[in-house]
C-alpha positions as CSV (number, residue, x, y, z in Angstrom):
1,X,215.7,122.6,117.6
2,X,212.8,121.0,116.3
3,X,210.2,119.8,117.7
4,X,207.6,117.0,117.6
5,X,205.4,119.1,115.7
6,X,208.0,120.3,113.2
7,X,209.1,116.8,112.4
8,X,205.2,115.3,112.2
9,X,204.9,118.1,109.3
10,X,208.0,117.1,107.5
11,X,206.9,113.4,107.4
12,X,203.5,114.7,106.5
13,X,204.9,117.0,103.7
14,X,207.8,115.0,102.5
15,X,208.5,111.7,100.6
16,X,210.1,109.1,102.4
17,X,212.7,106.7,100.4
18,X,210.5,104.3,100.4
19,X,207.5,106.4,98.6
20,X,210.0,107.7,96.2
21,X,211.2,103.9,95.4
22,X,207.6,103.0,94.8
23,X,207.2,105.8,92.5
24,X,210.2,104.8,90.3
25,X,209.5,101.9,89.9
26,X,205.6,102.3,88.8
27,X,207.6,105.3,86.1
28,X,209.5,102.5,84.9
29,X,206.5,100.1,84.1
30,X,204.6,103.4,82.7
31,X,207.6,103.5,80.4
32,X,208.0,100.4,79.8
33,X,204.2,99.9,78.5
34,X,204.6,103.5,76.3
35,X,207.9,102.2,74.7
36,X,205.6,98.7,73.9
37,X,202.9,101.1,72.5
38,X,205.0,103.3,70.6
39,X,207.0,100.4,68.5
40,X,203.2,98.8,67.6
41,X,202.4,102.1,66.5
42,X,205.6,102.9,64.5
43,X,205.0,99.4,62.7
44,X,201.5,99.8,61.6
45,X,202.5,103.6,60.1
46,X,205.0,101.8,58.8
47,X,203.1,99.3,56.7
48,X,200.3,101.6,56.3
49,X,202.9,104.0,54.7
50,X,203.9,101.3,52.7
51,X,200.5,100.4,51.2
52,X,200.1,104.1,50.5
53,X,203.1,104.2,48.2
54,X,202.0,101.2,46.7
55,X,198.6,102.7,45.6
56,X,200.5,105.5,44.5
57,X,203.0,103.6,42.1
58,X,199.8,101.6,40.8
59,X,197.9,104.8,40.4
60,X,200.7,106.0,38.0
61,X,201.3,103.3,35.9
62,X,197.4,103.2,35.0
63,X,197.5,106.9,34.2
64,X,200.5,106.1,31.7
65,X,198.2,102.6,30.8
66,X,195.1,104.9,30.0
67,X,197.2,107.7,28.6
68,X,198.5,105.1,26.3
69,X,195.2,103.5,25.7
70,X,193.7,106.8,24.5
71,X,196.3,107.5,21.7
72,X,195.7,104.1,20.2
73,X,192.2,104.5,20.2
74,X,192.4,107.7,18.8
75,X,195.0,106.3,16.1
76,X,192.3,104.1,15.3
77,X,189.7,106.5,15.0
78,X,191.6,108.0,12.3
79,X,192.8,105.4,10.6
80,X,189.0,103.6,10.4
81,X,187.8,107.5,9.8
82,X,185.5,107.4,12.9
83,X,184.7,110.5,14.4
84,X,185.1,110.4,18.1
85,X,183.1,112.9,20.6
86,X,184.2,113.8,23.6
């Protein structure tokens, strides 16, 4: 059998339905709020990502641009019969 002490530690030691309810429901809110902060996250990567390939793609094209500009000027160099020093 138990007694009065028994059952004043099990209260004590022991989450009543109500407490448990409580605690739910602030997990849900908590969830809630990370779910809210995760999307806004996973949108800015998302355009940041986006701008980084961008950069990228321009960063190419100039390369071939000044790759391009190089071999005219050096086409001119020898058809003028300038010397060019690099």
């Amino acid at each position: 059998m138990l007694n009065k002490q028994d059952k004043d530690w099990i209260v004590d030691n022991f989450a009543t339905r109500k407490e448990l309810y409580l605690v739910r429901d602030e997990l849900k809110s908590d969830i809630s709020e990370i779910k809210t902060l995760v999307k806004e996250t996973l949108d800015a990567v998302d355009g940041f990502s986006g701008k980084v390939a961008d950069l990228n793609q321009e960063s190419k094209m100039g390369a071939i641009t000044l790759r391009r500009h190089g071999v005219n000027i050096e086409e001119l160099a020898k058809a003028t019969g300038t010397k060019i020093y690099s």
